[in-house]
C-alpha atoms as a printed R data frame, in Angstrom:
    type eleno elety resid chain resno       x      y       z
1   ATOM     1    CA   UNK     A     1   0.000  0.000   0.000
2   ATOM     2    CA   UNK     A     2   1.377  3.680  -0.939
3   ATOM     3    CA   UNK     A     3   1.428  6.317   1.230
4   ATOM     4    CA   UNK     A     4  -0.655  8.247  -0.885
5   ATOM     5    CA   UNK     A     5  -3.455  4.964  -0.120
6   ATOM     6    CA   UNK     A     6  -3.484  5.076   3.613
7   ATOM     7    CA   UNK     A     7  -6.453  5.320   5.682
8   ATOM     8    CA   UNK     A     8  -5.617  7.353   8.489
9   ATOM     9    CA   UNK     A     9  -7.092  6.845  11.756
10  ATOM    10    CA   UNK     A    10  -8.017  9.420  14.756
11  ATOM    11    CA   UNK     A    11  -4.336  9.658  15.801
12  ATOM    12    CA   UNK     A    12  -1.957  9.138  12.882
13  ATOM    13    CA   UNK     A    13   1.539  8.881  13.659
14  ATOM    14    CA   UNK     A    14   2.216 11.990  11.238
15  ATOM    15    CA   UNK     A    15   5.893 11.756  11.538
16  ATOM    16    CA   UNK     A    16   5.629  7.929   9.705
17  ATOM    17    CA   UNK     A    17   3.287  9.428   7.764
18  ATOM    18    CA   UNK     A    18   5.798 12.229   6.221
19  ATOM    19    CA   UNK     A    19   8.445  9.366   6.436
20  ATOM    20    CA   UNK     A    20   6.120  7.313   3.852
21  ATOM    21    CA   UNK     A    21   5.200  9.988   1.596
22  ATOM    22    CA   UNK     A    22   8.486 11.369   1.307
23  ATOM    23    CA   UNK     A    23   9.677  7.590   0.708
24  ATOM    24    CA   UNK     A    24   7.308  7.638  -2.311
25  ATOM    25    CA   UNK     A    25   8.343 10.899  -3.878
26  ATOM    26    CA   UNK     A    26  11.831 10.304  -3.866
27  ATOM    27    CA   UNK     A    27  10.699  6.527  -5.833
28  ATOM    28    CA   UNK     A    28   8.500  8.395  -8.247
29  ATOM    29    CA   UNK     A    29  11.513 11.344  -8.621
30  ATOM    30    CA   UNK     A    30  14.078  8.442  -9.422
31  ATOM    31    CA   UNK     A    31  11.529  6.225 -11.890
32  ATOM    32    CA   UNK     A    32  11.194  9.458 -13.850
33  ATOM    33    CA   UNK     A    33  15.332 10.513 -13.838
34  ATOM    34    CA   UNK     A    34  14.749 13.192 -11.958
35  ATOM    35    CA   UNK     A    35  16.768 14.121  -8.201
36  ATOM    36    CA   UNK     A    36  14.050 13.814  -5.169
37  ATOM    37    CA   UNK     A    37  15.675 16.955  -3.821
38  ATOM    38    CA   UNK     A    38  13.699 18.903  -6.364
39  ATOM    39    CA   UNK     A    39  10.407 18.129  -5.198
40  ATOM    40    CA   UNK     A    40   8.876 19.916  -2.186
41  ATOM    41    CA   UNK     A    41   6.414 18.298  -0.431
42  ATOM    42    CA   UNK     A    42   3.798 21.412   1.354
43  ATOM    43    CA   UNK     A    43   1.868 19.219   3.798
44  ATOM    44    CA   UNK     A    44  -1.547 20.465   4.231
45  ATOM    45    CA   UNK     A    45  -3.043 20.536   7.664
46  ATOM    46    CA   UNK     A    46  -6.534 22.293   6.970
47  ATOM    47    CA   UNK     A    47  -8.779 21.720   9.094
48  ATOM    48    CA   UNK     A    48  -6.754 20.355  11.808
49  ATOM    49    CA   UNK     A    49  -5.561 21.287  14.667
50  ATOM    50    CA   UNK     A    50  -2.900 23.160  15.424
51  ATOM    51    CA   UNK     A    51  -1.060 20.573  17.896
52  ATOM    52    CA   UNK     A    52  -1.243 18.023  14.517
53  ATOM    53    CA   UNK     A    53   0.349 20.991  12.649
54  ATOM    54    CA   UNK     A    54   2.587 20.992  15.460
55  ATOM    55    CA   UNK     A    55   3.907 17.355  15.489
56  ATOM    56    CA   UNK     A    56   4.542 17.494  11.878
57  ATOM    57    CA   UNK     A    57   6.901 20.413  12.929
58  ATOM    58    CA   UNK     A    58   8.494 18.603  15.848
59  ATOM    59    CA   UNK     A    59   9.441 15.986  12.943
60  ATOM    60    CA   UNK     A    60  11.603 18.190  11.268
61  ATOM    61    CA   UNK     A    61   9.194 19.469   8.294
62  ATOM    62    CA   UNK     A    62   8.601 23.092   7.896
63  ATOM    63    CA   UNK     A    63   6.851 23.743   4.586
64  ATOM    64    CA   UNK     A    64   2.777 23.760   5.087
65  ATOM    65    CA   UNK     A    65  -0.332 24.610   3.342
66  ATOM    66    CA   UNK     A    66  -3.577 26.075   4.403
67  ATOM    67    CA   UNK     A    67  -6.542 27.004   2.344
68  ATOM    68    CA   UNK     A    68  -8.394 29.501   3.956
69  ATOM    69    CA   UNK     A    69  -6.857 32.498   5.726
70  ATOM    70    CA   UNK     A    70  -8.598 32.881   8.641
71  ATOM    71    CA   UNK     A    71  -7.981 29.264   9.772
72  ATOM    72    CA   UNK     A    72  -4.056 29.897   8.793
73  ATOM    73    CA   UNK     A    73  -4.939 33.246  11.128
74  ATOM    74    CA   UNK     A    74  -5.919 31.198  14.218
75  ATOM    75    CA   UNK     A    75  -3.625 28.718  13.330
76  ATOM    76    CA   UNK     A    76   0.566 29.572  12.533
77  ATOM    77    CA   UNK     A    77   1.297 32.887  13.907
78  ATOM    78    CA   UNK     A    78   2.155 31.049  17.969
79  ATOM    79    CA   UNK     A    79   3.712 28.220  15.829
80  ATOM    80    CA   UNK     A    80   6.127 30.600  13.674
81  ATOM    81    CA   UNK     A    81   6.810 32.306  16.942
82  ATOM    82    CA   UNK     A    82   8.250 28.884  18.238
83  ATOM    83    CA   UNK     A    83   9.738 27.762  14.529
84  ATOM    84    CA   UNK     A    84  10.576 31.117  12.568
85  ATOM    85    CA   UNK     A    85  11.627 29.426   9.727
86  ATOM    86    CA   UNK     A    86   8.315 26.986   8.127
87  ATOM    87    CA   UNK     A    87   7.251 28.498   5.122
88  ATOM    88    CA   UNK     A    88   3.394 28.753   4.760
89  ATOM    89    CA   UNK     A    89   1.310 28.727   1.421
90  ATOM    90    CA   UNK     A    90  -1.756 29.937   0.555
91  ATOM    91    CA   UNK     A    91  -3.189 26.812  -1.371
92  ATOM    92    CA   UNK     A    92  -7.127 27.851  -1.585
93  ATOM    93    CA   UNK     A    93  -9.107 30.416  -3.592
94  ATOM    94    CA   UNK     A    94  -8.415 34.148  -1.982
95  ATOM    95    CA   UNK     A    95 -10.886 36.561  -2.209
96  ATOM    96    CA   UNK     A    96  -9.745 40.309  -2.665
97  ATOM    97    CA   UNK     A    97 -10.891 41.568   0.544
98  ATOM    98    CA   UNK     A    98  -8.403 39.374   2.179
99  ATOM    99    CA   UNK     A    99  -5.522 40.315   0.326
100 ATOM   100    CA   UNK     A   100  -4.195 42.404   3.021
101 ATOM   101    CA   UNK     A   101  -4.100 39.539   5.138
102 ATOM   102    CA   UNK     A   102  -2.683 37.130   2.477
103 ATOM   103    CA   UNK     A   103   0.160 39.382   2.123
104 ATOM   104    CA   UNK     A   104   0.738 39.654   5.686
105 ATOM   105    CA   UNK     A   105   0.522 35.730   6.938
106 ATOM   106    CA   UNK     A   106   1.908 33.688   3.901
107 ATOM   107    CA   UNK     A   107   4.974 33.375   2.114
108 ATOM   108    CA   UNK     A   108   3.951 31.798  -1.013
109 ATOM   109    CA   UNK     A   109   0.758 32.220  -2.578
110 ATOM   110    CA   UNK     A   110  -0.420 29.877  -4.582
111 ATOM   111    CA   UNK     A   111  -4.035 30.860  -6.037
112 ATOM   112    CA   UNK     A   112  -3.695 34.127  -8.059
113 ATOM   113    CA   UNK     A   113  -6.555 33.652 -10.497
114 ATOM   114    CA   UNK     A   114  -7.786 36.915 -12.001
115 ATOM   115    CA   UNK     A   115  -6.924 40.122 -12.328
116 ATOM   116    CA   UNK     A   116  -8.582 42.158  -9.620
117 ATOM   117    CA   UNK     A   117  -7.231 39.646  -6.747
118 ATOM   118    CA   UNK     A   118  -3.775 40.021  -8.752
119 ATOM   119    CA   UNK     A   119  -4.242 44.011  -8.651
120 ATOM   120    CA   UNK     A   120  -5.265 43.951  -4.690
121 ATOM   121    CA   UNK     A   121  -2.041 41.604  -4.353
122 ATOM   122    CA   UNK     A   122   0.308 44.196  -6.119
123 ATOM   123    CA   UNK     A   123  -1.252 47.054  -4.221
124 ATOM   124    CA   UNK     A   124  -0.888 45.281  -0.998
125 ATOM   125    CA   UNK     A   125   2.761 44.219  -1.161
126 ATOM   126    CA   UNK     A   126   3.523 47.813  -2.041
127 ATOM   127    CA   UNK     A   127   1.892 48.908   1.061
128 ATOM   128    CA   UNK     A   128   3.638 46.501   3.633
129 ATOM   129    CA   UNK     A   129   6.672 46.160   2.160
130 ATOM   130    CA   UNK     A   130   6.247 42.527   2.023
131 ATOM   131    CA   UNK     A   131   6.511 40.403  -1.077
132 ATOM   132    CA   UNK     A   132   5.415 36.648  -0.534
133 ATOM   133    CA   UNK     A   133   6.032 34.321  -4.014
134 ATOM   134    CA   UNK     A   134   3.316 34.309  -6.242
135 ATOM   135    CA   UNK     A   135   2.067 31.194  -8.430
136 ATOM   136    CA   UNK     A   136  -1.013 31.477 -10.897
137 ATOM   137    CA   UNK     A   137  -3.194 28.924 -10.706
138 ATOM   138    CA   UNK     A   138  -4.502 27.300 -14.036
139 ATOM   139    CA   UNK     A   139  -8.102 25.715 -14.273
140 ATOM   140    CA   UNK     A   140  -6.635 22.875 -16.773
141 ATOM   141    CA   UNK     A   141 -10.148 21.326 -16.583
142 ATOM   142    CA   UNK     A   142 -11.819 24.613 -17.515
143 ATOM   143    CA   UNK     A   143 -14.643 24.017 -15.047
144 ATOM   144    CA   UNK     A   144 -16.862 26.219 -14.435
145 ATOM   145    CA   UNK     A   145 -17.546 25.813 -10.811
146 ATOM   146    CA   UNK     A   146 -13.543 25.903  -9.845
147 ATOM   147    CA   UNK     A   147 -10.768 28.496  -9.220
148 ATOM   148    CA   UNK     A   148  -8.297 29.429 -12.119
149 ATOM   149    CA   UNK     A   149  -7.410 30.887 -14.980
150 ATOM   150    CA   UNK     A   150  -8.350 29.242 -18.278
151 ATOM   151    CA   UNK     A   151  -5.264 27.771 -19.964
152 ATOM   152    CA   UNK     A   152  -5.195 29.773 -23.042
153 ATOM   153    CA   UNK     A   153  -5.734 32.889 -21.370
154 ATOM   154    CA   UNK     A   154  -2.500 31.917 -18.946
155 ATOM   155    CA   UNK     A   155   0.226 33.097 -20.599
156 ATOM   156    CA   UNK     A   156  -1.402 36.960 -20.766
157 ATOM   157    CA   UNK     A   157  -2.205 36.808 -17.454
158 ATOM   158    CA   UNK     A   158   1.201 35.610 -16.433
159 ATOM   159    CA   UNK     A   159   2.667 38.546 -18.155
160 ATOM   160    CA   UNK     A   160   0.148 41.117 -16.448
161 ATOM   161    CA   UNK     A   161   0.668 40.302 -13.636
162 ATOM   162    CA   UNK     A   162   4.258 40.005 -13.738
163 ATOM   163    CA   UNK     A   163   5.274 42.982 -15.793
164 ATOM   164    CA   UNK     A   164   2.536 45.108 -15.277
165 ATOM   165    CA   UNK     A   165   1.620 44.649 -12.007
166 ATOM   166    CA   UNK     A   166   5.507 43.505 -10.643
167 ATOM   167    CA   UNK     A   167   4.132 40.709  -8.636
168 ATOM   168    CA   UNK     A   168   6.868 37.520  -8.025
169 ATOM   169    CA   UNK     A   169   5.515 35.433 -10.017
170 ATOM   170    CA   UNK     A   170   7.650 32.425 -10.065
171 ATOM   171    CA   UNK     A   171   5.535 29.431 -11.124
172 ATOM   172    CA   UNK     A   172   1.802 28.011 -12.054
173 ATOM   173    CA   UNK     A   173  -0.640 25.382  -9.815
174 ATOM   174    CA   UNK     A   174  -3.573 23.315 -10.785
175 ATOM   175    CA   UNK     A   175  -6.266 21.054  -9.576
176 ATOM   176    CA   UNK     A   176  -7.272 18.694 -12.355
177 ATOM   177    CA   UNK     A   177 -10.850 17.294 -12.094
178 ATOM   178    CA   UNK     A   178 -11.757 15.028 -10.007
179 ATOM   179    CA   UNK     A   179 -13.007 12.224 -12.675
180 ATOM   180    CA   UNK     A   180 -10.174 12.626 -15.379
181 ATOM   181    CA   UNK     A   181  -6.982 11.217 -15.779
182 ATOM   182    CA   UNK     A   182  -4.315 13.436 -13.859
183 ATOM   183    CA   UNK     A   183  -1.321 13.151 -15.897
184 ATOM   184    CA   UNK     A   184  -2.655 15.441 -18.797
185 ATOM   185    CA   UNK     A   185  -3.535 18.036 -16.959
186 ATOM   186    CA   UNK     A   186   0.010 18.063 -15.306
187 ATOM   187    CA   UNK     A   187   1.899 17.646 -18.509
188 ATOM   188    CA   UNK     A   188  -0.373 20.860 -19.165
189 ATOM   189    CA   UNK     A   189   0.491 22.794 -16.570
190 ATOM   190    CA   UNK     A   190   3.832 21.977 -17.242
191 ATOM   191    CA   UNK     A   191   4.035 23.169 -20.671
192 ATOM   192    CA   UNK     A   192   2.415 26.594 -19.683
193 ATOM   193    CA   UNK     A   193   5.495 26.885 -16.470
194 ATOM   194    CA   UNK     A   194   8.150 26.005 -19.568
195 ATOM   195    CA   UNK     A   195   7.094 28.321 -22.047
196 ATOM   196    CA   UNK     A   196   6.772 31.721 -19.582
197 ATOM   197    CA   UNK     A   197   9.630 30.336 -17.912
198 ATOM   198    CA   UNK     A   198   8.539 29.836 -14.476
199 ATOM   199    CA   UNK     A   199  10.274 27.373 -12.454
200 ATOM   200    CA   UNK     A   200   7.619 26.292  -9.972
201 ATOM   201    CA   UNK     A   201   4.959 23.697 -10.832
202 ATOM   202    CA   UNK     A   202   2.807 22.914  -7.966
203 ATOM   203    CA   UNK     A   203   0.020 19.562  -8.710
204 ATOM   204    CA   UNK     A   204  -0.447 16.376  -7.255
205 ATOM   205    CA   UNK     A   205  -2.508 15.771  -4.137
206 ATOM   206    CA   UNK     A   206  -2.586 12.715  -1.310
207 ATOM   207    CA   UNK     A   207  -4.484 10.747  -4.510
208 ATOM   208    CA   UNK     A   208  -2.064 11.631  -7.258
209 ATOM   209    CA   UNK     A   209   1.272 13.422  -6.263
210 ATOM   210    CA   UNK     A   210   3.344 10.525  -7.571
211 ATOM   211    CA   UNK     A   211   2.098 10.825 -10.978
212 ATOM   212    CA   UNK     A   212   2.738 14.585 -11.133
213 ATOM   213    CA   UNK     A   213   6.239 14.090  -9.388
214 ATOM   214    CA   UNK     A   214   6.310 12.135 -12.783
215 ATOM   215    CA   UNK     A   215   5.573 14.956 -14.752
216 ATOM   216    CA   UNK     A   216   7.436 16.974 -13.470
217 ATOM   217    CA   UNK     A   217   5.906 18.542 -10.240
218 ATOM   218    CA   UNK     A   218   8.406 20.308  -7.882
219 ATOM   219    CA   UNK     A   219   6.038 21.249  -5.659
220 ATOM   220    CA   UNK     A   220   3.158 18.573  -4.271
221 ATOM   221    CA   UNK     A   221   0.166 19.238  -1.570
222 ATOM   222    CA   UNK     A   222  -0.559 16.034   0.674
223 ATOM   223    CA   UNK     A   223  -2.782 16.680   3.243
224 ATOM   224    CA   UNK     A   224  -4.762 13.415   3.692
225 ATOM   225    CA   UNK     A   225  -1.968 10.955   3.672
226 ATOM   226    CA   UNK     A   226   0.347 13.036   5.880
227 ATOM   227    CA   UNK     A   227  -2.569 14.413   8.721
228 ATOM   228    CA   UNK     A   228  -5.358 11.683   8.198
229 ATOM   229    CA   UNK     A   229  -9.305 12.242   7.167
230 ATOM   230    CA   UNK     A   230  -9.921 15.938   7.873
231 ATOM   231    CA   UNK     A   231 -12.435 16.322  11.033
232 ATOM   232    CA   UNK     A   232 -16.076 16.767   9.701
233 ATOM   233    CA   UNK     A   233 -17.701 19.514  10.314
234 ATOM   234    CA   UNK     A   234 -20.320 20.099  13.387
235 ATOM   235    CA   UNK     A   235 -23.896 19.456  12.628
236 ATOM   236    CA   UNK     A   236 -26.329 21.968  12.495
């Protein structure tokens, strides 16, 4: 069973966990040529609680992702008083209001999807003098009821925002759809990084990040396999 298979129970031992999913990139990295050093795993802990966040920490890993800000609010700023140097991502849709926020909590931001969030973005990292890595994310399915930027409308909006609007743009992120065939979408994504010349290409989740390690991911976002199933929410 792969890592990326594992049921998780109430109490996962999340530093095995890590153990076993980094275990599988660095196979997948070496079946496709490529060094396992280049591939960053972000281990995403929404939902959960900040002592799981914590163990994952204790275990030596220090690059996480969150999708909503206001969890990631109530959430890292004790724990990057006690570990200064975990770098957090913004991994869910952002909505403009919260820019200011954004700006001032993560260090990589992974879901710049239009141009007004883009614009608030630019205008906020002017204003606090902070500059957290940008990466645009690409709706490779083209579905209507997701986040992104249509794939042949990318590689404008990569320039806008980069030499227009001066955000650090440094790479592209997608979430294929759920009932398709990964690996297409990621050789997609991939294409779009190559030809604007963007470095980072974050894809692959707990179901899929060895395929896109594959094609050529250097970023992945496990959550599942690394923190177990994500607490449901309280009924009504």
């Amino acid at each position: 069973m792969t890592a990326s298979q594992t049921t998780a129970d109430t109490c996962p031992d999340i530093a095995a966990n890590l153990a076993a999913v980094q275990a599988e990139i660095a196979t997948a990295a070496r079946d496709a040529d490529r060094d396992p050093a280049t591939v960053t795993l972000v281990a995403v802990s929404k939902t959960h609680g900040p002592e799981r966040a914590e163990a994952a920490l204790t275990a030596g890993h220090r690059v996480f992702g969150e999708n909503r800000v206001q969890e990631a609010q109530s959430k890292w700023p004790a724990l990057r008083e006690r570990v200064p140097d975990l770098e957090l991502h913004l991994i869910g849709p952002l909505q403009s209001n919260k820019a200011a926020d954004a700006v001032a909590l993560f260090d990589v931001i992974e879901s710049v999807d239009r141009p007004k969030l883009a614009a608030a973005l630019s205008r906020e990292m002017e204003r606090q003098g902070r500059r957290p890595t940008c990466l645009i994310q690409v709706n490779t399915g083209e579905e209507p009821q997701k986040a992104g930027i249509v794939p042949t409308e990318a590689d404008a909006f990569i320039a806008h925002c980069r030499d227009d609007l001066g955000l650090p743009v440094t790479g592209v992120m997608c979430i294929p759809p759920a009932d398709e065939e990964p690996a297409p979408h990621f050789a997609l994504l991939r294409q779009i990084a190559r030809r604007n010349g963007l470095d980072v290409v974050s894809m692959g989740m707990s179901g899929d990040f060895a395929i896109a390690v594959g094609q050529g991911a250097t970023h992945v976002r496990v959550g599942t396999a690394i923190f177990g199933t994500r607490p449901k929410p309280p009924a009504p």
